[in-house]
C-alpha positions as CSV (number, residue, x, y, z in Angstrom):
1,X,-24.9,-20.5,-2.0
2,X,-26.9,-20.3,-5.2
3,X,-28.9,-17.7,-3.9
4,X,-26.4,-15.6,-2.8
5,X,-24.9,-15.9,-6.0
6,X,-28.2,-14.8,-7.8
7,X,-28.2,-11.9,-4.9
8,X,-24.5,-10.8,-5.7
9,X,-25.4,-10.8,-9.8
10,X,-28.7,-9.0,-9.1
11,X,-26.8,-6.6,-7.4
12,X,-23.8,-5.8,-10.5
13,X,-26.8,-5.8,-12.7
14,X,-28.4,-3.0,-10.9
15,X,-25.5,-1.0,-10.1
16,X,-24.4,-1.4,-14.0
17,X,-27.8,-0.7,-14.9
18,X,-27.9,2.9,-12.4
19,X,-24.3,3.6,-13.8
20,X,-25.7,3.5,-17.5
21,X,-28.6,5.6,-16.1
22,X,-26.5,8.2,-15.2
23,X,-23.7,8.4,-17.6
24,X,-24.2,11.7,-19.4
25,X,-24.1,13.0,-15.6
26,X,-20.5,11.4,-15.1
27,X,-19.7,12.6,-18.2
28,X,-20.3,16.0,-17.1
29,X,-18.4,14.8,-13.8
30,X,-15.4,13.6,-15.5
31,X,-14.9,16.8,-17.5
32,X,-14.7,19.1,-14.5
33,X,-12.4,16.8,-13.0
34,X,-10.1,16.8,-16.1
35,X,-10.2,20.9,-15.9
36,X,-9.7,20.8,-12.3
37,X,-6.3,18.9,-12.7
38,X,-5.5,20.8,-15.8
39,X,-5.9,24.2,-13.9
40,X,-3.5,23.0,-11.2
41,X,-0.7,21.4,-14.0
42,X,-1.2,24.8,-15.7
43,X,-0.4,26.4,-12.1
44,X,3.0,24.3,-11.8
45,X,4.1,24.4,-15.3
46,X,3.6,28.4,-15.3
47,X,5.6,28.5,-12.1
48,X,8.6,26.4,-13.0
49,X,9.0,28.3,-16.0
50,X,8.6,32.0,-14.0
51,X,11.6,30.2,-12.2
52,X,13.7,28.8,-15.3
53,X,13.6,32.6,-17.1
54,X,14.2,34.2,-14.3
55,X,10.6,36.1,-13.5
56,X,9.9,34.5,-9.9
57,X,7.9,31.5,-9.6
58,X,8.6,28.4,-8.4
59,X,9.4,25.0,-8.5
60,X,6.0,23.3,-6.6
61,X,4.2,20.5,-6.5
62,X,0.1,19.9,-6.6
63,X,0.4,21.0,-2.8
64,X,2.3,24.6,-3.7
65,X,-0.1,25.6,-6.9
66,X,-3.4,24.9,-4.4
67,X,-1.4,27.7,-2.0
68,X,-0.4,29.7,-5.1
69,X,-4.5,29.8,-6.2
70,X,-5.0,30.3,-2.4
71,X,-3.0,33.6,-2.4
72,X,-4.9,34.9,-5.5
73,X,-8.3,37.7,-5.1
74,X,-11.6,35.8,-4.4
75,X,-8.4,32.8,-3.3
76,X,-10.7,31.0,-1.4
77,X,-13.7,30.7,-4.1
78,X,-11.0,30.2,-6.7
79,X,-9.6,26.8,-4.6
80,X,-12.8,25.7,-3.7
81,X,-14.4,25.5,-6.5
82,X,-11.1,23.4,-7.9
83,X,-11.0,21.3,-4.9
84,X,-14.7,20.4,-6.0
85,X,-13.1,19.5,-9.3
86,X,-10.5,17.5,-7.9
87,X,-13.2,15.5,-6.4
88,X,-14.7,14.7,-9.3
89,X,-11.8,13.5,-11.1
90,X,-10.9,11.7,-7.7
91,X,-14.3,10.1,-8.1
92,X,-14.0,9.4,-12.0
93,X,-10.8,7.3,-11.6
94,X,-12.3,5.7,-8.7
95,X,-15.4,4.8,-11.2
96,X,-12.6,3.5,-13.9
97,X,-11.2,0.9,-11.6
98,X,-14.3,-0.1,-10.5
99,X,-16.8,0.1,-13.3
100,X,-14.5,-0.2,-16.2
101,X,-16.8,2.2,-18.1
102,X,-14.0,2.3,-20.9
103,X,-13.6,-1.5,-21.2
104,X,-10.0,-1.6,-20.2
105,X,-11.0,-5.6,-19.2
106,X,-9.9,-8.1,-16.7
107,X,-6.5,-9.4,-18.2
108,X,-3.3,-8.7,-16.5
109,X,-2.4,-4.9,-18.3
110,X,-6.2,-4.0,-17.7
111,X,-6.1,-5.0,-14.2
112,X,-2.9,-3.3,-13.6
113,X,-4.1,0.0,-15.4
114,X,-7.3,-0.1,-13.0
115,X,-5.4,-0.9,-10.1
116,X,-3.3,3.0,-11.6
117,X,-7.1,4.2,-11.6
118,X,-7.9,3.4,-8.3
119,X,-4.5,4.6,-6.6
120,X,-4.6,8.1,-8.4
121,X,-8.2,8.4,-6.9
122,X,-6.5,8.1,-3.6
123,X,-3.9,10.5,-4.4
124,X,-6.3,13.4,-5.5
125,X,-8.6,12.6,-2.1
126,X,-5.7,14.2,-0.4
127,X,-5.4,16.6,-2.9
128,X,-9.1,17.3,-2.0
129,X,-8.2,17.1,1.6
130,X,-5.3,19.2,1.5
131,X,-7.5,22.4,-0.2
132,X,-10.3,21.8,2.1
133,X,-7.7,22.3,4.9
134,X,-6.2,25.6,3.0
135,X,-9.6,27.2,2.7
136,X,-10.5,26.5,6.4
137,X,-7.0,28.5,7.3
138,X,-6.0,24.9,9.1
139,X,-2.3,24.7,7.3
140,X,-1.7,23.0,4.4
141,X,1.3,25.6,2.9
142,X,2.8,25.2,-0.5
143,X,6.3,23.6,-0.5
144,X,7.6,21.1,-3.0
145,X,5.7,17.6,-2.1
146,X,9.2,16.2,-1.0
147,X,8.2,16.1,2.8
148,X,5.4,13.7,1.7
149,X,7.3,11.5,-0.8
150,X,10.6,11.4,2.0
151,X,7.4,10.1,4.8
152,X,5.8,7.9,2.9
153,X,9.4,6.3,1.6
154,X,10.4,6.4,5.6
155,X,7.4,4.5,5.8
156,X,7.9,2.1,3.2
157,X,11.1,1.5,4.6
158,X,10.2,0.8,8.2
159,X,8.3,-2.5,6.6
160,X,10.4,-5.7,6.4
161,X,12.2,-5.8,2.8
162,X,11.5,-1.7,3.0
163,X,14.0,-1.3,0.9
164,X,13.5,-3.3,-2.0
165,X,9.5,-2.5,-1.9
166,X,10.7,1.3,-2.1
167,X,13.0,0.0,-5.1
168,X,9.5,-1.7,-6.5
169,X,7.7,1.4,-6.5
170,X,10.7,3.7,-7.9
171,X,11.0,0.9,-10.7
172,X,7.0,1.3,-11.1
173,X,7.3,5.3,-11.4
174,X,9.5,5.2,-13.6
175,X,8.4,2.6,-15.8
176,X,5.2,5.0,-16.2
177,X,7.2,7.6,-16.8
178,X,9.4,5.6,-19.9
179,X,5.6,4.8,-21.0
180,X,4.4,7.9,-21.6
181,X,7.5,8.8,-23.5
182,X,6.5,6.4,-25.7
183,X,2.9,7.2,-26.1
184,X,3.8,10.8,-26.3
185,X,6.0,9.3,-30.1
186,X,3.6,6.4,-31.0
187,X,-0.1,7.4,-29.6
188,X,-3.0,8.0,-32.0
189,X,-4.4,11.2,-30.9
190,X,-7.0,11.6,-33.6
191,X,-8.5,8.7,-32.3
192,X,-8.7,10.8,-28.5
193,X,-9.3,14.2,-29.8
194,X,-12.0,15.9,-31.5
195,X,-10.0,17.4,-34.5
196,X,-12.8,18.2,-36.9
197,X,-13.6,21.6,-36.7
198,X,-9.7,22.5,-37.0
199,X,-8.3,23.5,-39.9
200,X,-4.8,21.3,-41.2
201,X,-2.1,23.9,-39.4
202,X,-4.3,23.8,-36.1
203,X,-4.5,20.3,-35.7
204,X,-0.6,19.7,-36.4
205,X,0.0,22.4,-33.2
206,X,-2.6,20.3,-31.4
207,X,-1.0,17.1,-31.7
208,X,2.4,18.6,-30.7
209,X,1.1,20.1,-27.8
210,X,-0.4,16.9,-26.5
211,X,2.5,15.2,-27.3
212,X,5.2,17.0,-25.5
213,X,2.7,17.2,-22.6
214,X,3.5,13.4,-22.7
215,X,6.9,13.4,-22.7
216,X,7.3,16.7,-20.3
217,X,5.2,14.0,-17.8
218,X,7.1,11.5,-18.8
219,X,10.8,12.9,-18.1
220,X,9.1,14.2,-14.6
221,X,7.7,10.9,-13.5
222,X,11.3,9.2,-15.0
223,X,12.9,11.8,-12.3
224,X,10.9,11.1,-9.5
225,X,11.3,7.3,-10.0
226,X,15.0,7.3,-10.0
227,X,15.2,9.6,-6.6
228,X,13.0,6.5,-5.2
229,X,15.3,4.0,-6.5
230,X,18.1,6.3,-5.0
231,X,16.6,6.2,-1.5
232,X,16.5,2.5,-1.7
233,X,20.1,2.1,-2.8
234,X,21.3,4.5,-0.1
235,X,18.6,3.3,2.2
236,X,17.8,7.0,2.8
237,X,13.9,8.3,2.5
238,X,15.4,11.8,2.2
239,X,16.8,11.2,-0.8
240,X,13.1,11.1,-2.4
241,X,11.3,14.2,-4.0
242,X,7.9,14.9,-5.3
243,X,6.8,17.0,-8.7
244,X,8.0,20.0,-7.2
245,X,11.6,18.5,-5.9
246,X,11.7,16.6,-9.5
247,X,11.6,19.9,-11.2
248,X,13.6,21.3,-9.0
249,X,16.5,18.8,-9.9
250,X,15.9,19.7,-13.7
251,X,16.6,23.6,-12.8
């Protein structure tokens, strides 16, 4: 048993020592993964509010803006070379929950903030998956999202207690979503942002960017929490919405 133990420690020390090794890599890694997602918020946000003023657009979800790049000249390049970012970020969350590289810990918030890590990893895989598909011409058309929330709350459901683990996960949502309402009014960006090089007015319009990014993700994820805890109440998957269906409600 010792020895396996020495084996096992061995092991974390190499793999912490290779992950050190290559860290201005992941850095690199993490950035394009950050743009990737950033290019298909940008996507969304532009379309909702084509549709709020009355120009055409959309509401979509993550699903509708990869179709939306799709239909675009050079569509195909264009989603590939995002679905490539998506991966990254996929794999940058994945290294959060598993690596801790930012030191989040072991107590019960940092575990529960890795545990986040590692299930938006697994969201943006099939993000990945889904504009792989598009670029191959194999399906994957825009739409809301709310077919794949309404399934996977149907499938919650079909579980004993279905209904209250559907009411777990709505509570969840939108607990994240009262969260970053309140990081968008309390965080201390200058402590995340690079800030320097700004003058005084240009910082000030930074900050309240980033903060009503926040609290616009915030009211969204508050939305889409309270549709789950709807479907559980009413026992009724179709009565849950994704991004796209969220903003829809708001419109």
């Amino acid at each position: 048993m010792a020895s396996l133990s020495t084996h096992a420690r061995n092991a974390g020390d190499h793999v912490g020592n290779a992950a050190r090794k290559a860290s201005p890599f992941v850095r690199k890694f993490a950035r394009l993964g950050y743009a990737a997602k950033g290019v298909v918020y940008v996507i969304v946000g532009g379309l909702a509010a084509a549709a709020a003023f009355g120009r055409g657009g959309q509401t979509t979800g993550s699903r509708g803006a990869l179709h939306t790049l799709l239909e675009q000249p050079f569509g195909r390049v264009l989603l590939g070379i995002v679905a490539f970012g998506l991966g990254c970020y996929a794999a940058w969350q994945f290294i959060r929950a598993v690596e801790d590289p930012e030191h989040e810990g072991s107590g019960g918030k940092a575990t529960a903030k890795r545990i986040g890590f590692f299930v938006s990893g697994v969201i943006h895989v099939g993000l990945v998956i889904a504009a792989i598909r598009m670029v191959m011409g194999r399906g994957g058309g825009g739409g809301s999202g709310d077919g794949g929330a309404q399934g996977g709350t149907a499938q919650l459901m079909s579980y004993p207690l279905g209904q209250w683990l559907v009411a777990i996960v709505g509570l969840v949502i939108a607990g994240y979503g009262v969260q970053q309402l309140i990081r968008a009014y309390k965080s201390d960006l200058d402590s995340q942002l690079v800030l320097s090089g700004m003058d005084a007015a240009a910082q000030q319009w930074v900050r309240r960017v980033c903060r009503f990014g926040m609290a616009a993700r915030g009211v969204v994820f508050g939305i889409i929490g309270a549709f789950l805890l709807l479907a559980a109440w009413r026992n009724n998957p179709s009565e849950a919405r994704g991004l796209g269906g969220a903003l829809r409600s708001l419109q």
